[in-house]
C-alpha positions, 0 to 999 in steps of 0.5 A: 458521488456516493453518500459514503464521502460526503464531508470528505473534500475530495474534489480532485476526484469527480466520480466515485462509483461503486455499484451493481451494472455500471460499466456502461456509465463509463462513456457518460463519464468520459464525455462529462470530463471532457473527452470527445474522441481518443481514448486509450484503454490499458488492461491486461488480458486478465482485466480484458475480459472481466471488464475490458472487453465491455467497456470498449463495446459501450464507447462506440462514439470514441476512438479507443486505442487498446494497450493489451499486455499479453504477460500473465504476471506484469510488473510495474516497471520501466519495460512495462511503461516503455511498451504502453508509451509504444502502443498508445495513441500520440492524440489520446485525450484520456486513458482509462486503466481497466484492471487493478494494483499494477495497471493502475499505478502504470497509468497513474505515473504515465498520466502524470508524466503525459498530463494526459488525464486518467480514470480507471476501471477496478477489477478486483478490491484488491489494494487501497492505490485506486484514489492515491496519487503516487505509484510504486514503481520497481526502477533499477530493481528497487521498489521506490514511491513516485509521485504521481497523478491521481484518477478522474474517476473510480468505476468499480462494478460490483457485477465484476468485483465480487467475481474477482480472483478470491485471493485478490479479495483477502488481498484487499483485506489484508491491505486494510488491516495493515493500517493499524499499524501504519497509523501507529508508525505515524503517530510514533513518528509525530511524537519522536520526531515531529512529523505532521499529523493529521487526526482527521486524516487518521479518522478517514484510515479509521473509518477504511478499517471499521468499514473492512472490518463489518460484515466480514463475515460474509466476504466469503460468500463473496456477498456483494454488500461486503465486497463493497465494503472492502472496495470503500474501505480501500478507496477511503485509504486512498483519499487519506493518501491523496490528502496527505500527498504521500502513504504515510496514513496507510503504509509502515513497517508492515508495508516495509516487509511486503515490500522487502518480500516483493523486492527480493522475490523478484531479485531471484526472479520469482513472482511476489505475492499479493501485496495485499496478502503480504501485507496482511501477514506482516501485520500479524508480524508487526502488531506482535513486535509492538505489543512486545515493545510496548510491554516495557516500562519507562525503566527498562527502557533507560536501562536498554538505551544506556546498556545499547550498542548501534550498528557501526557505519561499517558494518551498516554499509556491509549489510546492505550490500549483502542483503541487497546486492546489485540494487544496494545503491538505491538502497543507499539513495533512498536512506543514505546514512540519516540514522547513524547522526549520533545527535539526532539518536539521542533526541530521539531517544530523549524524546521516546523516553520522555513520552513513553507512558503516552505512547505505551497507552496510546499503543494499547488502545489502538493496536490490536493484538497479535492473535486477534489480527491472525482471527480475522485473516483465519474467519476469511481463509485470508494468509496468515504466515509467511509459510501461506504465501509461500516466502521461504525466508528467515524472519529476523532478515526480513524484520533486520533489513525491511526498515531500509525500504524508505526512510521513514520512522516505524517501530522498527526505528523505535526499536533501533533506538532503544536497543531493543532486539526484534530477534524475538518473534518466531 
């Protein structure tokens, strides 16, 4: 375990390794963790040949099944379970996903469903799922979190990470970013509506960011000692998830959008972006739409709850039927009609008026400004727009409809319940 987890209680988790020339401790691994003979490995054929392909030949004292997926671009959905569950081996004592997002969070639901237990081998530091356990999964067409089980163990061989695609590691950048918010979302969420929170819990996000953040500099160069930094600022993301049992510490409105993006990209049967480079866009989004909020006083406030005028049931119900279409029911499951009770808004507002000088300084020290974030993405020739990741949609329907991805209280509905109109950012 590497010295940087020290003093975080991880146990679930047995080995954490992120180094030069590591593959081959995989089968030492393997064997430590009590497996002997079957072992299923699932990769695409991307992260068979960054990685794949060695690890098998180092786990000579095992029989390995090998679940290849021929698809260059794999979706994490019911298909792709269906065909691991086809290939893989019935007497399969432990499966190693060897890839990144996708393959992971495939193999993280399988292992849970299988109680079969699972490590994987990272290919990229491409996103902060590695050390969660819960996978998001598109079922029925709808991106919904399931939970799921968490690794045995995270190989991450600094020989193949620093190789990955480049826009897989501005990916993983952008994904860390993102928590500024997040954490925003959360503490707004706590404050409003009671909702547990933990600060050393935060601090762990905190120290993700800070990690992310060093030596930025030299990511470009794909210097190893950055790509480390990004890939332990993403595996400490992941522990905060683990911890708290759900993304809460690390997923917000700016995840909301990236979802959004993905959801509807897939709908008119295009391939998504990175989640990670969409997400890192979206913060450039979200961190704006906070500090315009937040640029309110306690008065004006009032004034634009008394003056407000909510959407109706009808008309909510109307929307989501046209933005979302055929996976409208799902939409209506997740989210149903929680934000309509006319009583629960006026606590919320009661309680949002009544904190807003806290929130407003908390806010300002802990988000940073718009600018500042699009600098960051620039120095690494990460996206920025959503022009740079090649989403071709209005930006007041992504930030209008986003916020019915999960139920989950954002700026987004802080700003629903002020009445404050998010129209503004262009």
């Amino acid at each position: 375990m590497s010295e940087l987890f020290e003093g975080i209680s991880i146990s679930p988790i047995k080995y954490i390794l992120i180094d030069e020339n590591i593959l081959k401790e995989v089968p030492y691994v393997l064997k430590d963790l009590g497996a002997r003979k079957n072992i299923t490995i699932i990769c695409d054929q991307n992260t068979y040949k960054a990685a794949g392909k060695e690890v098998i030949e180092y786990l000579k004292d095992f029989d390995v099944t090998l679940c290849k997926f021929d698809k260059f671009h794999l979706i994490p959905d019911e298909r792709s379970l269906g065909e691991i569950i086809l290939r893989m081996d019935s007497q399969s004592e432990f499966l190693c996903a060897i890839g990144s997002g996708t393959i992971n969070d495939l193999t993280r639901f399988l292992s849970f469903k299988t109680k079969i237990p699972y490590g994987i081998v990272a290919t990229a530091p491409s996103m902060d799922g590695y050390t969660s356990s819960v996978s998001p999964l598109i079922v029925n067409g709808f991106k919904r979190t399931y939970n799921a089980g968490y690794p045995q163990f995270v190989i991450g061989d600094l020989n193949v990470l620093s190789c990955a695609p480049y826009d897989m590691i501005t990916s993983g950048f952008g994904d860390i970013i993102g928590k500024y918010t997040s954490l925003a979302d959360w503490m707004i969420s706590n404050v409003v509506n009671g909702e547990n929170f933990s600060e050393d819990i935060a601090n762990i996000v905190r120290n993700s960011i800070e990690r992310c953040v060093q030596n930025v500099d030299k990511i470009k160069s794909r210097d190893k000692s950055a790509v480390k930094n990004v890939m332990n600022a993403l595996v400490l993301s992941g522990i905060a998830m683990l911890k708290v049992g759900n993304s809460r510490p690390a997923s917000g409105a700016e995840h909301h959008i990236a979802h959004y993006i993905e959801i509807k990209a897939l709908m008119n049967g295009q391939i998504p972006p990175f989640h990670g480079s969409s997400v890192g866009v979206a913060e450039v989004i979200v961190s704006g739409i906070y500090h315009k909020v937040f640029s309110q006083d306690r008065n004006e406030v009032q004034k634009m709850i008394s003056k407000a005028k909510f959407e109706s049931r009808q008309e909510y119900l109307e929307r989501i039927k046209r933005v979302y279409g055929p996976i409208s029911d799902e939409i209506f499951e997740e989210i149903g009609e929680f934000y309509f009770d006319k009583f629960e808004r006026e606590k919320r507002q009661k309680q949002i008026v009544e904190k807003w000088d806290y929130l407003k300084n908390w806010v300002h020290e802990n988000v940073p400004e718009s600018y500042w974030i699009k600098e960051l993405l620039k120095s690494i020739d990460a996206p920025i727009t959503l022009k740079d990741i090649n989403v071709d949609m209005n930006l007041d329907e992504i930030i209008k409809n986003a916020k019915e991805i999960r139920k989950r209280y954002t700026i987004f509905r802080l700003a629903d319940d002020i009445g404050f109109n998010l129209g503004f950012i262009k």
